[in-house]
C-alpha positions as CSV (number, residue, x, y, z in Angstrom):
1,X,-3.4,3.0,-3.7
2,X,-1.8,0.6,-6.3
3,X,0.6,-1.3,-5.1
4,X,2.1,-2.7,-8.8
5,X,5.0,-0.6,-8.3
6,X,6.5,-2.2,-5.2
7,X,8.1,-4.6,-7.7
8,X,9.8,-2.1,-9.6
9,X,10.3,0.9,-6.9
10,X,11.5,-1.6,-4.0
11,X,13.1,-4.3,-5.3
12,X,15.9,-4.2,-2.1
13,X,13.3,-3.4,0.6
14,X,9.6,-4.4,0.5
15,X,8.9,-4.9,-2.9
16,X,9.4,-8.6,-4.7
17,X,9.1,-9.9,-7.9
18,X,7.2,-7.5,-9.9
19,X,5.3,-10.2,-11.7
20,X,3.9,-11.5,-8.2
21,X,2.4,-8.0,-7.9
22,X,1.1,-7.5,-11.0
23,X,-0.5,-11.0,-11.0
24,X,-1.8,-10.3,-7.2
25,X,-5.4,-11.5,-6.4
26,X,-6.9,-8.2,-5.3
27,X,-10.6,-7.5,-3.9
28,X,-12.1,-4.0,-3.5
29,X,-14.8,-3.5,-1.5
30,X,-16.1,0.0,-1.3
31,X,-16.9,1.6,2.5
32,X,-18.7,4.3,3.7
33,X,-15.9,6.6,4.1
34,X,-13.6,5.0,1.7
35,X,-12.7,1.7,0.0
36,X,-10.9,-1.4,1.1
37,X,-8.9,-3.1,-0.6
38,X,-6.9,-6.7,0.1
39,X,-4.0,-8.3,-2.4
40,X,-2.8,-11.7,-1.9
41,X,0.9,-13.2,-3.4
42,X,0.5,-16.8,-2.9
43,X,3.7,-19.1,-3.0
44,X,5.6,-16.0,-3.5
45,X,9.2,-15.4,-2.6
46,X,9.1,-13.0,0.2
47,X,10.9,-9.5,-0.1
48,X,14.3,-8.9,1.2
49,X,13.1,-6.6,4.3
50,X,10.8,-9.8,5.1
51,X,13.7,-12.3,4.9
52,X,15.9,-9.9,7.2
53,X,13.0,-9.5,9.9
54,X,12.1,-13.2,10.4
55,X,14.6,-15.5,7.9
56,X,12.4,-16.8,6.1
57,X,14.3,-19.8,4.2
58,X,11.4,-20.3,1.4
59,X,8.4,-19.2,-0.3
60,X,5.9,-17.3,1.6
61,X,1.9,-16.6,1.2
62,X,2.1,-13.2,1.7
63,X,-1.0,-10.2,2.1
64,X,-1.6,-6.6,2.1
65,X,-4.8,-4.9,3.5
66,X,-5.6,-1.0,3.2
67,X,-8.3,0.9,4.5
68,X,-8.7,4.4,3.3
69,X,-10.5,6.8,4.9
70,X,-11.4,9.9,3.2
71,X,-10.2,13.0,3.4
72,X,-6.4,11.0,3.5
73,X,-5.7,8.7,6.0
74,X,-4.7,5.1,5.0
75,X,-4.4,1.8,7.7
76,X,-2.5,-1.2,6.1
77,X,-1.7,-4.4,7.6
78,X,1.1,-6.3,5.3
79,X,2.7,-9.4,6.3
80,X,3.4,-13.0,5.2
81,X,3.6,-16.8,7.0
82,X,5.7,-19.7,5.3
83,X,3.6,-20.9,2.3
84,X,0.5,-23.6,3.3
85,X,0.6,-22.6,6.6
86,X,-3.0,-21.0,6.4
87,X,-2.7,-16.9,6.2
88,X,-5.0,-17.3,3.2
89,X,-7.3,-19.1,6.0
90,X,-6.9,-16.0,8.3
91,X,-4.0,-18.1,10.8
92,X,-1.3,-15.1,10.2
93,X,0.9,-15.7,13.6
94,X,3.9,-16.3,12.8
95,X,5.9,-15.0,10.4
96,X,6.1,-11.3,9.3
97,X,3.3,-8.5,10.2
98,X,3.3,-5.2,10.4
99,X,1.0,-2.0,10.4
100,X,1.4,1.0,9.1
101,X,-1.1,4.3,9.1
102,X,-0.1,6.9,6.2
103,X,-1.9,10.3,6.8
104,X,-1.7,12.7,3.8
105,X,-2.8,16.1,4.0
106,X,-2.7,18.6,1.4
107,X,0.1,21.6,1.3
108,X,-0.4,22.9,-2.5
109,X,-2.6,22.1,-5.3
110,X,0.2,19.9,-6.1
111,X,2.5,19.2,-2.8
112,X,0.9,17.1,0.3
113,X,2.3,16.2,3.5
114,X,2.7,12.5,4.2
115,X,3.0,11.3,7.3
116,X,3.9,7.5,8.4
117,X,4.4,5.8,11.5
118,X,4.7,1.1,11.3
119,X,4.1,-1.1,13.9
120,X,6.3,-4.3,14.4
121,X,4.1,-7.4,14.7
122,X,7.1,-9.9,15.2
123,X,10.2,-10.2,17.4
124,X,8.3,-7.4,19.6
125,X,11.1,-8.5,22.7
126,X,14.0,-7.4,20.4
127,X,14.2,-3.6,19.9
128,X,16.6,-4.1,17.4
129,X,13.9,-5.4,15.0
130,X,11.8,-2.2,15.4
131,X,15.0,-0.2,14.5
132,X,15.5,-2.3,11.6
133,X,12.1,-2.1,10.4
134,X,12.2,1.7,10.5
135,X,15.4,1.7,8.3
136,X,13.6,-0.6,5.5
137,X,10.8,1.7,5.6
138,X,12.2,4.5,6.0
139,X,14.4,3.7,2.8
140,X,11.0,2.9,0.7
141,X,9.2,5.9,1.7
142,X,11.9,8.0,0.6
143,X,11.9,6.4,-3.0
144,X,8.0,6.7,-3.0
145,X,9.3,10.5,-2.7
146,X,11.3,10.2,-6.0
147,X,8.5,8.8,-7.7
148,X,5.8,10.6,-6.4
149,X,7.6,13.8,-7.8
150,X,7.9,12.2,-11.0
151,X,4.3,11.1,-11.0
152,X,3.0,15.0,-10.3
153,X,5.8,16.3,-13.0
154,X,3.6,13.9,-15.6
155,X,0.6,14.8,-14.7
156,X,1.4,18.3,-14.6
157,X,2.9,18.0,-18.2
158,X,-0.1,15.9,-19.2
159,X,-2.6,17.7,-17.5
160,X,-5.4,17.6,-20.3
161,X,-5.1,14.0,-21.0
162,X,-7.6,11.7,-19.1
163,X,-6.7,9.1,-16.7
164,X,-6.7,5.3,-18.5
165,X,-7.7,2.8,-15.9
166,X,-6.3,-0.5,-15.5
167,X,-7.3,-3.2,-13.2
168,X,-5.1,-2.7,-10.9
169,X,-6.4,1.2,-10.2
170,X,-9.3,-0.5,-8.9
171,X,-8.8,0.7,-5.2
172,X,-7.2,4.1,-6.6
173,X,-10.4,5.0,-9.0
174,X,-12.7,3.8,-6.1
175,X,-10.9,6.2,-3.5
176,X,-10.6,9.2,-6.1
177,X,-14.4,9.1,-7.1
178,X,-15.1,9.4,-2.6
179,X,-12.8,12.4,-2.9
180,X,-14.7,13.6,-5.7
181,X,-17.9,13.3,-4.1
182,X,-17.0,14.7,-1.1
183,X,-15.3,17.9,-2.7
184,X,-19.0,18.1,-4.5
185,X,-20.3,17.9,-1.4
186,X,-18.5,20.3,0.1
187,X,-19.4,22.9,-2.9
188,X,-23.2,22.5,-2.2
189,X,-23.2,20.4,-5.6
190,X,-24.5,17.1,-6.4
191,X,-22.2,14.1,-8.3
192,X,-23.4,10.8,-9.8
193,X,-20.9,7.8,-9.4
194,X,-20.9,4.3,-10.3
């Protein structure tokens, strides 16, 4: 649910400058079942994976929207149009769009299953693109692996020391305190949040 690390993690793929991610304008908006959560990279130079899909030849305005839905499914819809053409506005044809649903369900205390699936929202006549696409995500997913595993190793080493949130946890502390509540729920116990 934080995004930050596209900069670092996927520099080759989907990620970017990891400045324009920190620095993203990000609203959170808590749902019934989950949160919402939409970050927006302005005049940004558009990822390698983006340039390779469409050829982008400048600077793009470029979004990301999740919806999580408790227990663990995700719906994102990332894409970007050629900077000032109005995707802040809502006009996203054009360009670069895709969607992607993550579904995460628990194996272990501390191993999930995650599965993924992307739609291609551009050169949809082309079935090269599709194939193309797969193979850029399929290359980020697989270092979200690596980290993920790195992530769980901390933790795990860590495990007494509370979380320190930062502003861009927003989305992530929103969706771990409807987890919480429904775990309470679940126990026949009440919990207070926020």
């Amino acid at each position: 649910m934080d995004l930050t690390h596209l900069g670092f993690v996927h520099k080759g793929t989907i990620g970017g400058n990891p400045k324009a991610h920190v620095d993203a304008k990000m609203t959170v908006t808590r749902t019934e079942n989950g949160v919402k959560y939409t970050r927006w990279m302005l005049n940004s130079v558009p990822p390698p994976t983006y340039v390779k899909a469409v050829g982008f030849k400048g600077r793009v305005d470029r979004w990301q929207e999740f919806e999580f839905h408790a227990p663990g499914a995700i719906h994102q819809w990332s894409g970007a149009t050629d900077v000032g053409t109005g995707a802040y506005e809502g006009k996203r044809d054009g360009g670069f769009s895709l969607r992607l649903y993550h579904g995460i369900t628990p194996e272990t205390e501390r191993s999930s299953h995650y599965f993924w699936c992307g739609a291609n929202g551009y050169r949809q006549d082309d079935p090269s693109a599709t194939e193309q696409l797969y193979s850029e995500l399929a290359t980020a997913f697989n270092q979200d692996v690596a980290i993920l595993a790195a992530q769980q190793a901390t933790l795990d080493h860590y495990k007494t020391v509370p979380y320190v949130d930062i502003e861009s946890d927003g989305a992530r502390t929103h969706a771990r305190r409807v987890l919480d509540r429904r775990i309470a729920e679940e126990q026949g116990k009440s919990l207070q949040t926020a």
